[in-house]
C-alpha positions in Angstrom: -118.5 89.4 -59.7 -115.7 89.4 -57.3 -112.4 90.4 -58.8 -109.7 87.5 -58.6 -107.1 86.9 -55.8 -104.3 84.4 -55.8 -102.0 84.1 -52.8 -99.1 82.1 -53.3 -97.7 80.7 -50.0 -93.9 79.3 -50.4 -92.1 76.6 -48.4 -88.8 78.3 -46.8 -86.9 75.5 -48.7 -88.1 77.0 -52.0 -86.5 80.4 -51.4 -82.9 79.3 -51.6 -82.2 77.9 -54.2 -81.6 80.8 -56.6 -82.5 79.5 -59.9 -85.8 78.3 -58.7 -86.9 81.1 -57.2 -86.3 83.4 -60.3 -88.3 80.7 -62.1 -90.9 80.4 -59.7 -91.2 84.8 -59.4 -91.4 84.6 -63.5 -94.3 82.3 -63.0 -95.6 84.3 -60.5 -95.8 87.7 -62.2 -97.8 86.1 -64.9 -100.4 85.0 -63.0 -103.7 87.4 -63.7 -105.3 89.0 -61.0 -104.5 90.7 -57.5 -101.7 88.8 -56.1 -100.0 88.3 -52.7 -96.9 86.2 -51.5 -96.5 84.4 -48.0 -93.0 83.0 -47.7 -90.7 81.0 -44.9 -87.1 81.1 -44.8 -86.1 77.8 -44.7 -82.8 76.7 -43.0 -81.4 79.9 -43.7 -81.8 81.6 -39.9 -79.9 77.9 -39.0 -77.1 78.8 -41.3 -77.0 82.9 -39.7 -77.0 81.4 -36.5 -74.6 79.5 -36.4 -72.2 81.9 -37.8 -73.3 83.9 -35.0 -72.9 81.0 -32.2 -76.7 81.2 -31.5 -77.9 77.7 -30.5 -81.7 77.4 -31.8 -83.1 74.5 -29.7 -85.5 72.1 -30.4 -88.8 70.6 -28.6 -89.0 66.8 -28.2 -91.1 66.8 -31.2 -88.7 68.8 -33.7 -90.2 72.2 -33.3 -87.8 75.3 -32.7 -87.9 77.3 -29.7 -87.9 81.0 -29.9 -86.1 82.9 -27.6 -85.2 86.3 -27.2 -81.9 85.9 -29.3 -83.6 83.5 -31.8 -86.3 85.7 -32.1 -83.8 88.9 -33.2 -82.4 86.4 -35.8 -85.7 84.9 -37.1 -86.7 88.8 -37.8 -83.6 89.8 -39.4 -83.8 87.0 -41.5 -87.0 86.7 -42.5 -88.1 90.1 -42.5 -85.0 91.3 -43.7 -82.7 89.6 -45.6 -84.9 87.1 -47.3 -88.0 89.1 -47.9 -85.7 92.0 -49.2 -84.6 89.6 -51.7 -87.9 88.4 -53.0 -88.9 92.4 -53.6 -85.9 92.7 -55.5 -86.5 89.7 -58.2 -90.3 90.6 -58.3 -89.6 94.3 -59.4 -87.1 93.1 -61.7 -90.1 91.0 -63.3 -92.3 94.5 -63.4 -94.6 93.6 -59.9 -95.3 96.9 -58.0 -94.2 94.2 -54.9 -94.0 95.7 -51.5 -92.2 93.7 -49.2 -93.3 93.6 -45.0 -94.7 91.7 -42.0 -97.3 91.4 -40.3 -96.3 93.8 -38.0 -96.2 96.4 -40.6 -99.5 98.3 -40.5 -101.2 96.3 -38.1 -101.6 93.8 -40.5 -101.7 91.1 -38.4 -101.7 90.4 -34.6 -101.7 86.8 -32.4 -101.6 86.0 -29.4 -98.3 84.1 -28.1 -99.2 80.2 -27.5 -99.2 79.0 -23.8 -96.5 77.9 -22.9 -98.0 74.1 -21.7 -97.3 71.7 -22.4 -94.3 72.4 -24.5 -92.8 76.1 -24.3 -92.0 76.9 -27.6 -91.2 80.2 -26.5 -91.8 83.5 -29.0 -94.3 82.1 -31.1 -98.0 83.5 -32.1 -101.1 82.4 -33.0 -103.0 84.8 -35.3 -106.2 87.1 -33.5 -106.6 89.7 -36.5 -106.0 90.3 -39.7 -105.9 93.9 -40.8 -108.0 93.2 -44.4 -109.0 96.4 -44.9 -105.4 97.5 -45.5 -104.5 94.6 -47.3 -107.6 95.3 -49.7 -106.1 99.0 -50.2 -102.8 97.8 -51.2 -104.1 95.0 -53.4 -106.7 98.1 -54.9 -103.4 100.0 -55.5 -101.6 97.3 -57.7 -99.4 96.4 -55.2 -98.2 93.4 -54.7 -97.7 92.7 -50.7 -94.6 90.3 -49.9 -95.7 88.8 -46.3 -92.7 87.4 -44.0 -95.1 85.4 -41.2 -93.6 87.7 -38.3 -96.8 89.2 -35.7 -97.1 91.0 -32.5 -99.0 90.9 -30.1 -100.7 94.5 -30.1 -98.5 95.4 -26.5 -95.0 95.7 -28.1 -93.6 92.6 -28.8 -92.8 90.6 -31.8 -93.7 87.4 -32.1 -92.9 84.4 -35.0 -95.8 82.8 -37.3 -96.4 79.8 -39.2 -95.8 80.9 -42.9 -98.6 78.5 -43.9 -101.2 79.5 -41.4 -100.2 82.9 -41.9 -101.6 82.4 -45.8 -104.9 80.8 -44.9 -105.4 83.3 -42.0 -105.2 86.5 -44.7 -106.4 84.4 -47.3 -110.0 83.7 -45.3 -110.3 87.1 -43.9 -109.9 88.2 -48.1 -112.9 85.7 -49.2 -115.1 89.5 -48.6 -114.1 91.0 -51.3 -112.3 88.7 -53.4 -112.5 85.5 -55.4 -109.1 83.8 -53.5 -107.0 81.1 -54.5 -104.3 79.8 -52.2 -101.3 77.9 -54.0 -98.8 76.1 -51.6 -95.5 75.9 -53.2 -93.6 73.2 -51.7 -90.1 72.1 -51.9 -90.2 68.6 -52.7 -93.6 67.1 -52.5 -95.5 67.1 -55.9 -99.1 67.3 -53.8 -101.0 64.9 -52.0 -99.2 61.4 -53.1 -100.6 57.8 -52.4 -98.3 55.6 -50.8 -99.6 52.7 -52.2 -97.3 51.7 -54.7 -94.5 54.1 -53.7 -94.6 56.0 -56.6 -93.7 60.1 -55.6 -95.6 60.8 -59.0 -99.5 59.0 -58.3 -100.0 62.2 -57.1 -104.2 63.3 -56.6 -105.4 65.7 -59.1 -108.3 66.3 -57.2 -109.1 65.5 -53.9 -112.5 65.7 -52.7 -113.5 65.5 -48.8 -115.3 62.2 -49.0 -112.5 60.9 -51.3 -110.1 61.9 -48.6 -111.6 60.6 -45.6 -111.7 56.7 -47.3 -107.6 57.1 -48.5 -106.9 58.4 -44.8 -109.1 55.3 -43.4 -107.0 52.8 -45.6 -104.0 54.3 -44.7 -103.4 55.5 -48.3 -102.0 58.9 -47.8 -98.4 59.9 -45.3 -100.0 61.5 -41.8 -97.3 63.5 -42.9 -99.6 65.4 -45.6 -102.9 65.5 -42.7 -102.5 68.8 -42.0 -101.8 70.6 -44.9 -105.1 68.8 -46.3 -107.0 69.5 -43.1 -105.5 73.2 -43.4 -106.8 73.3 -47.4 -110.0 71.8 -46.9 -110.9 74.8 -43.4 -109.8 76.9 -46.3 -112.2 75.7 -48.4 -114.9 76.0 -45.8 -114.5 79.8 -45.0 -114.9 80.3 -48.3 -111.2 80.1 -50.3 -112.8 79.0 -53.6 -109.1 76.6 -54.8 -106.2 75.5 -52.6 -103.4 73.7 -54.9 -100.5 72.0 -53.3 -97.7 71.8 -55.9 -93.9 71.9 -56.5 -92.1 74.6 -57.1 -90.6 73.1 -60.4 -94.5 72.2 -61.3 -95.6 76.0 -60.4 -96.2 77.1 -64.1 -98.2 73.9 -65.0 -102.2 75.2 -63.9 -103.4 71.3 -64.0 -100.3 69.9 -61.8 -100.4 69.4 -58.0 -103.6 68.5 -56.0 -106.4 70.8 -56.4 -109.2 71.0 -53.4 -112.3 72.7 -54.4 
């Protein structure tokens, strides 16, 4: 039987609110099991940057474009700053946490997006995932603490997704592991129907054929399409649970949606 795995993948908005994330870390370290953390930043690098008169700007369609400058910020932020943070609450709560990118041992490498038809700049899609690394950490009782930054195997740093960063390590895990994935999200209690506008008719479960009638009514926000589309690929390379849940809902095992 393969030993258990959860990785626990954080919205940036969830890491700044203090009081939340010492909650949600408590939670966290009393999950059983081989544990790792994915985690964003939030609007934290916007805050740094503008102190620092750094303009990040945007493509038509809202996402940021990463520059040279923005992409000095991003890691500084992310890999340092935040991330250093996280290690600091998690040893406080006993983990053995050891905090990094994927840069750091090779973990991970991408390949920088093409740049049609929207630049977006410094921004990778992952190639590799160095598992065989990750499993010697996780062997050791450590407890890695992944800020979604990659290269490109050539020199140069590029930014990740924090969520696809998750499912990318998580899938490349399913070979020695039993993995879970839980997506801690800011505001959203899971997958919600938005037929009677109720933020709490959330799914407890959410099976494939299920979904595929509640998307063809028009049931459920596009908004929430690719985070199920993401959970349910999981699901397919053989993650055995994905769970979208609220942070403030973290320590309840039956809140959230579940996709099995």
């Amino acid at each position: 039987m393969k030993k258990r795995l959860t990785i626990v993948n954080v919205d940036g908005i969830v890491v700044e609110d203090p009081q939340n994330l010492k909650a949600l870390i408590r939670d966290f370290a009393a999950i059983e099991g081989l544990k790792l953390f994915v985690h964003g930043e939030g609007t934290m690098a916007s805050m740094v940057a503008e102190k620092m008169g750094i303009t990040i700007r945007q493509t038509s369609d809202g996402r940021d474009i990463i520059d040279d400058r923005v992409m000095d910020l991003v890691t500084m932020v992310y890999g340092g700053l935040v991330n250093k943070r996280l290690v600091a609450i998690m040893q406080w709560r006993g983990l053995n946490a050891l905090g990094m990118t994927g840069v750091d041992l090779n973990l991970v490498q991408s390949t920088k997006v093409p740049v049609r038809p929207v630049n977006v700049g410094r921004v990778g899609t992952v190639r590799r995932v160095n598992s065989s690394m990750l499993i010697k950490l996780l062997e050791e009782n450590v407890v890695p603490v992944i800020a979604p930054l990659t290269h490109d195997g050539k020199g140069t740093l590029l930014n990740g997704d924090v969520k696809m960063f998750a499912y990318e390590i998580a899938r490349t895990l399913t070979i020695a592991y039993d993995v879970t994935i839980i997506n801690v999200m800011g505001e959203e209690n899971g997958v919600v129907l938005t037929s009677n506008g109720d933020p709490n008719s959330v799914i407890p479960m959410l099976r494939r054929a299920q979904y595929r009638s509640l998307r063809e009514k028009g049931l459920i926000n596009p908004s929430a399409y690719p985070a199920i589309d993401n959970a349910f690929s999981a699901i397919d390379h053989g993650v055995s649970e994905v769970v979208l849940v609220n942070a403030t809902r973290f320590s309840d095992l039956q809140a959230g949606t579940h996709f099995k």
